[in-house]
N, CA, C and O atoms as a GROMACS GRO file, in nm:
protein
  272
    1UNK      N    1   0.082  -0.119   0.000
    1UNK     CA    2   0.000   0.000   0.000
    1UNK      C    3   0.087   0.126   0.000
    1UNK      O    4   0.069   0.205  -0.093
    2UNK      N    5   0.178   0.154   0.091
    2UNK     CA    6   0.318   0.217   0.068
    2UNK      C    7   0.332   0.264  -0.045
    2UNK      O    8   0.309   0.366  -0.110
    3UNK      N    9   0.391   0.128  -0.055
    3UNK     CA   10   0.495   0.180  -0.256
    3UNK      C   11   0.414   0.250  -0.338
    3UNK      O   12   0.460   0.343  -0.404
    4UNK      N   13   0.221   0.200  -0.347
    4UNK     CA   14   0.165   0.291  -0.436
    4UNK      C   15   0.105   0.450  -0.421
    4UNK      O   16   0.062   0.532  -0.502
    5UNK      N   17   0.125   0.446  -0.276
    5UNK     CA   18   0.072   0.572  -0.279
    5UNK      C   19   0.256   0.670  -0.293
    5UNK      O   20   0.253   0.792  -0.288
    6UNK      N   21   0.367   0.613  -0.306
    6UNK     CA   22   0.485   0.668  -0.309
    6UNK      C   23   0.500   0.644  -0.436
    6UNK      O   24   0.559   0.737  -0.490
    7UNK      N   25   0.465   0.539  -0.523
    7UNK     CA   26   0.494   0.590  -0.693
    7UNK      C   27   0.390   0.635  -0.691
    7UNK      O   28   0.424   0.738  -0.633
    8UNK      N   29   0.257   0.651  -0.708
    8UNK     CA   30   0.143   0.793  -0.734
    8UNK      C   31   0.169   0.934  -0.720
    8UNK      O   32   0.140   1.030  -0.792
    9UNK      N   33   0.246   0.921  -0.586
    9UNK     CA   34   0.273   1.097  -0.534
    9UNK      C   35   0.420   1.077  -0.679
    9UNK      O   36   0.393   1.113  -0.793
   10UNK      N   37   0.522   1.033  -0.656
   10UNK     CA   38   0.607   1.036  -0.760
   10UNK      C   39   0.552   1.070  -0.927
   10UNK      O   40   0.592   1.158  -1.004
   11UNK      N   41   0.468   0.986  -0.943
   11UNK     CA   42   0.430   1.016  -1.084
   11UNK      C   43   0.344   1.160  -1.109
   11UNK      O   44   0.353   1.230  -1.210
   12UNK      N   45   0.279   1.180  -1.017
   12UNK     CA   46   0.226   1.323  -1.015
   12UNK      C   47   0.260   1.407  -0.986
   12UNK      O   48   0.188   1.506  -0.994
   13UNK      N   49   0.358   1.413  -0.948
   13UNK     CA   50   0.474   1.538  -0.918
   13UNK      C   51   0.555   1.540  -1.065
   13UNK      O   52   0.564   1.653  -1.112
   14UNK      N   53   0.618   1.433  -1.148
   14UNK     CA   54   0.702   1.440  -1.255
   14UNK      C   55   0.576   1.473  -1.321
   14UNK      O   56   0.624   1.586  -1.331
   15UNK      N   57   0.471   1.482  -1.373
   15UNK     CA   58   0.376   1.520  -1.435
   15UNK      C   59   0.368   1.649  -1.440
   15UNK      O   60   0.369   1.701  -1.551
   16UNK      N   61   0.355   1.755  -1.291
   16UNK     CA   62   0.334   1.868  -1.293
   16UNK      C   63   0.430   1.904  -1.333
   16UNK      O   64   0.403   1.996  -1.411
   17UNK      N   65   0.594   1.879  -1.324
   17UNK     CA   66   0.706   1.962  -1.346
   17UNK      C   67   0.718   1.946  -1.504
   17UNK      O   68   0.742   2.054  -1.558
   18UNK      N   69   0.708   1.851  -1.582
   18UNK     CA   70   0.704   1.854  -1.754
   18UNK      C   71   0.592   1.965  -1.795
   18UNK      O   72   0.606   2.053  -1.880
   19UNK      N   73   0.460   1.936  -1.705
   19UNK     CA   74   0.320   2.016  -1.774
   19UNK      C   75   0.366   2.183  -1.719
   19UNK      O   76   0.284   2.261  -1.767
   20UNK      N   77   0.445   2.238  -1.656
   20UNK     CA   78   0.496   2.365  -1.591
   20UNK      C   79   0.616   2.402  -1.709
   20UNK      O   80   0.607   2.500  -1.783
   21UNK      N   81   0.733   2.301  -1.711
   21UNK     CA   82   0.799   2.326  -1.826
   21UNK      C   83   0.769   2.330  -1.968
   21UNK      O   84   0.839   2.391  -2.050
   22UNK      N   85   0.668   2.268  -1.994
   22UNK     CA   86   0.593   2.280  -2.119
   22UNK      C   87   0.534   2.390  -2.122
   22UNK      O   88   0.521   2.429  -2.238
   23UNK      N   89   0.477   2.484  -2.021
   23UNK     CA   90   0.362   2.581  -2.015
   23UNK      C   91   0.463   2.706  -2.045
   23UNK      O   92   0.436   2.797  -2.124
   24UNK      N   93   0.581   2.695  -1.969
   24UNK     CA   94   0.691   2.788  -1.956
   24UNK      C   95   0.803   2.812  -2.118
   24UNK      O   96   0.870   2.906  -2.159
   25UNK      N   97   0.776   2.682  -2.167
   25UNK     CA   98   0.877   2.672  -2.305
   25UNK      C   99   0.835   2.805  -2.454
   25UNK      O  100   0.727   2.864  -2.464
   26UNK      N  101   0.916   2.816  -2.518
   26UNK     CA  102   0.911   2.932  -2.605
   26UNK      C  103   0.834   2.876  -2.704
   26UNK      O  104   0.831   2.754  -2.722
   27UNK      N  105   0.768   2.959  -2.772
   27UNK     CA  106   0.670   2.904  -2.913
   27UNK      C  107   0.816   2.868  -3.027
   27UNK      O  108   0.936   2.890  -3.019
   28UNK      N  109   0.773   2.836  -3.075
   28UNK     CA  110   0.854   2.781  -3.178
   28UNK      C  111   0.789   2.737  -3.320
   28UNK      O  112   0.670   2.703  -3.324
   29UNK      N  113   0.876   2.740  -3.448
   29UNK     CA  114   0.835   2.643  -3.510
   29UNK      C  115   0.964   2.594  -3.636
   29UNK      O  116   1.076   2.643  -3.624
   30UNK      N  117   0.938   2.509  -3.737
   30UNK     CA  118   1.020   2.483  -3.802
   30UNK      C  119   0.936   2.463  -3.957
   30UNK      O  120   0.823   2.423  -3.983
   31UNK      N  121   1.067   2.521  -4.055
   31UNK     CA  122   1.038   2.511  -4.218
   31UNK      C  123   1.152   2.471  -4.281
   31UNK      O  124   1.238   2.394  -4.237
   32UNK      N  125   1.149   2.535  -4.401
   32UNK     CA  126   1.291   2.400  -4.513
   32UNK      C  127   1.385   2.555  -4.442
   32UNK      O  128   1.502   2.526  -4.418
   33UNK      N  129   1.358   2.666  -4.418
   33UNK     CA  130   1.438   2.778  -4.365
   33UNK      C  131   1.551   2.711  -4.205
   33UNK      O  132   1.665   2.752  -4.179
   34UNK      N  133   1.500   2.641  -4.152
   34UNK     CA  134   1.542   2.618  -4.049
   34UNK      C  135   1.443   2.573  -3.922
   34UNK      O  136   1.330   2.524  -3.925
   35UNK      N  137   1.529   2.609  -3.810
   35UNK     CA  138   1.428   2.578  -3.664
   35UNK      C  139   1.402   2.755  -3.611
   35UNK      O  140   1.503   2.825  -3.615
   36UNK      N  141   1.273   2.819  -3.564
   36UNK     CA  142   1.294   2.906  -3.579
   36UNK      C  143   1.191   2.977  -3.429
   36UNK      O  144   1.069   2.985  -3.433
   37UNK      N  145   1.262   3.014  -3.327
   37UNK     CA  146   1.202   3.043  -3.184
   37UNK      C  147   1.131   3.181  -3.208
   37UNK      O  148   1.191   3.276  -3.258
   38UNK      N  149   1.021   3.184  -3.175
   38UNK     CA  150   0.886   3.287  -3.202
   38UNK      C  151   0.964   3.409  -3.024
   38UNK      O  152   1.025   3.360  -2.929
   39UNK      N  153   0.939   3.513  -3.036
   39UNK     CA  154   0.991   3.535  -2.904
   39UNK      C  155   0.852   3.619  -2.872
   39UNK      O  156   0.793   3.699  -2.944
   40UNK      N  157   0.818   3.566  -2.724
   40UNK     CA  158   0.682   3.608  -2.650
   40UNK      C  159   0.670   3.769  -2.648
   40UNK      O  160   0.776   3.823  -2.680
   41UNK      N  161   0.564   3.855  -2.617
   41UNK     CA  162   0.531   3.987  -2.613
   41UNK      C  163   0.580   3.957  -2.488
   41UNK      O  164   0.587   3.852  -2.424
   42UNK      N  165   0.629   4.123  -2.456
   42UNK     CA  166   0.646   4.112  -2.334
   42UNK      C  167   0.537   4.179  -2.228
   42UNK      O  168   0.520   4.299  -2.249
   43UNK      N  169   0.466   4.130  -2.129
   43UNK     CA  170   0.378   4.197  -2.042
   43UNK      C  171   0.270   4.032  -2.064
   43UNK      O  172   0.207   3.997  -2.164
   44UNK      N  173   0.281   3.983  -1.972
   44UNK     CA  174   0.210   3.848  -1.970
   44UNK      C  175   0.040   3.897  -1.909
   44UNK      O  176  -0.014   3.982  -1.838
   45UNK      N  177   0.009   3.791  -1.982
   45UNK     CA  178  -0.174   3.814  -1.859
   45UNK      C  179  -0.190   3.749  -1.715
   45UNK      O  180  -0.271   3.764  -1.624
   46UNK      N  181  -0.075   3.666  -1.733
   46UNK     CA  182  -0.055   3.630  -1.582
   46UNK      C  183  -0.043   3.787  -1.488
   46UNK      O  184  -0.114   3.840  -1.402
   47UNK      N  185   0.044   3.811  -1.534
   47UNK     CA  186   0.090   3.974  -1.445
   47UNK      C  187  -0.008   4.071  -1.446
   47UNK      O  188  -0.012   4.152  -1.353
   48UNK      N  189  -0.104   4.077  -1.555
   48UNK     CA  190  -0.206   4.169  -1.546
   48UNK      C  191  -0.327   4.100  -1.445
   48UNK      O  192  -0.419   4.163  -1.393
   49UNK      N  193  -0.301   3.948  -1.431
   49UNK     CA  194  -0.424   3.942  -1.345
   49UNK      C  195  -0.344   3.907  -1.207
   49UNK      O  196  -0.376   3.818  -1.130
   50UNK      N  197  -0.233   3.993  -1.192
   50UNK     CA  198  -0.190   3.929  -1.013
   50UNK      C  199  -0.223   4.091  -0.987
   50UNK      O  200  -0.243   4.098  -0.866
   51UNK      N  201  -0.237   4.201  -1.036
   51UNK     CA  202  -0.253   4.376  -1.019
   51UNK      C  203  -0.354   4.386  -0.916
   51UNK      O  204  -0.467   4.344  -0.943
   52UNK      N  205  -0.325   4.452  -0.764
   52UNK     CA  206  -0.458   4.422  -0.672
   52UNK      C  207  -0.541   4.556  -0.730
   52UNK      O  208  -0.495   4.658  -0.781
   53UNK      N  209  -0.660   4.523  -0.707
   53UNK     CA  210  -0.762   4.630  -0.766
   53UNK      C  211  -0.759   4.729  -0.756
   53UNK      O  212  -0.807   4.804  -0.841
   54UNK      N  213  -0.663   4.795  -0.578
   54UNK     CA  214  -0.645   4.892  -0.614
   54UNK      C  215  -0.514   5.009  -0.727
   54UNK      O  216  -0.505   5.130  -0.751
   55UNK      N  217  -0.412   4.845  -0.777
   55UNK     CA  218  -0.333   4.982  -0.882
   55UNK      C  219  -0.426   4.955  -1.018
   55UNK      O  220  -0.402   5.031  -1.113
   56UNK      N  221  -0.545   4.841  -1.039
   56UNK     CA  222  -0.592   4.879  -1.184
   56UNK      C  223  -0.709   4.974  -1.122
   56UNK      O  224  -0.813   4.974  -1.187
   57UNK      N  225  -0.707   5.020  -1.055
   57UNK     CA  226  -0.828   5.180  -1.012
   57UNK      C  227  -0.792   5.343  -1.055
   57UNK      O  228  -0.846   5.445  -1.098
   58UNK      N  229  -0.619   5.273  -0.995
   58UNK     CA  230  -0.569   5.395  -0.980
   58UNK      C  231  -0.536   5.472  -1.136
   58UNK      O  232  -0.508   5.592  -1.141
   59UNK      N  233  -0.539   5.434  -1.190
   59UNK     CA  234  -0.484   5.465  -1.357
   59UNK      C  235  -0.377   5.444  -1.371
   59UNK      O  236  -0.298   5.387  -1.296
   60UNK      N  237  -0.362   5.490  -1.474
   60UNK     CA  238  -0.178   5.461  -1.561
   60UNK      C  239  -0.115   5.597  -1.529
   60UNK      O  240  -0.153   5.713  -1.517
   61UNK      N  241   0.030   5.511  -1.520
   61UNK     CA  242   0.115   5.618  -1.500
   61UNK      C  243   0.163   5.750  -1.645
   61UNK      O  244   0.239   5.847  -1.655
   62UNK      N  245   0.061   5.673  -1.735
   62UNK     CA  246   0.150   5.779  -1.889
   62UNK      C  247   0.081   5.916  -1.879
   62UNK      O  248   0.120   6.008  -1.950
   63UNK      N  249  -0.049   5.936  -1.769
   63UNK     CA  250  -0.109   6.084  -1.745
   63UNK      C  251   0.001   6.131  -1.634
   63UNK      O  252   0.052   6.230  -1.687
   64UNK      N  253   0.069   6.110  -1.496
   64UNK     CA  254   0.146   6.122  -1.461
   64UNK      C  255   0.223   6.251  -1.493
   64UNK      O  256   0.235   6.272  -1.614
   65UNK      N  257   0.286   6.354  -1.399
   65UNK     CA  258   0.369   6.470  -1.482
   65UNK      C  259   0.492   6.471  -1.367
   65UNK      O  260   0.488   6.469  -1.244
   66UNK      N  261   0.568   6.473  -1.434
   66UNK     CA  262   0.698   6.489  -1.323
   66UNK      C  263   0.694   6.648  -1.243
   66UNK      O  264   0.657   6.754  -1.293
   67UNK      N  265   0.747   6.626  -1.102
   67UNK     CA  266   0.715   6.786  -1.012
   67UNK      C  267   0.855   6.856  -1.075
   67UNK      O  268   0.922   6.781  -1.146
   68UNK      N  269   0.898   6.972  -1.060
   68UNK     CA  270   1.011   6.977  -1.064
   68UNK      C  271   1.140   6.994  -0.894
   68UNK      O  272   1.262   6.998  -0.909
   0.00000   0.00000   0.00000
């Protein structure tokens, strides 16, 4: 009973770390040109949805004016 619940937790742990590295890996693709890495935008939607409500309230900084 042991061993299976210790290869289960094992196999589901190597599961999450391939399905995390897969999620994390660069787009890519390949033609008779070569192998050819797509490079991501930068500003993820992950990061736009960790923003606590109050800095997406507050507005953007591009109205902003420097004091002197």
């Amino acid at each position: 009973m042991m061993l299976t619940i210790i290869l289960f937790t094992a196999t589901a742990t190597a599961l999450g770390i391939v399905a995390n590295s897969l999620r994390k890996a660069p787009e890519a693709y390949e033609d008779e040109g070569g192998f050819h890495i797509v490079s991501r935008a930068k500003g993820s939607a992950v990061l736009s949805r960790r923003k606590s409500r109050e800095q997406t309230q507050a507005g953007s900084l591009k109205g902003a004016r420097v004091h002197p």
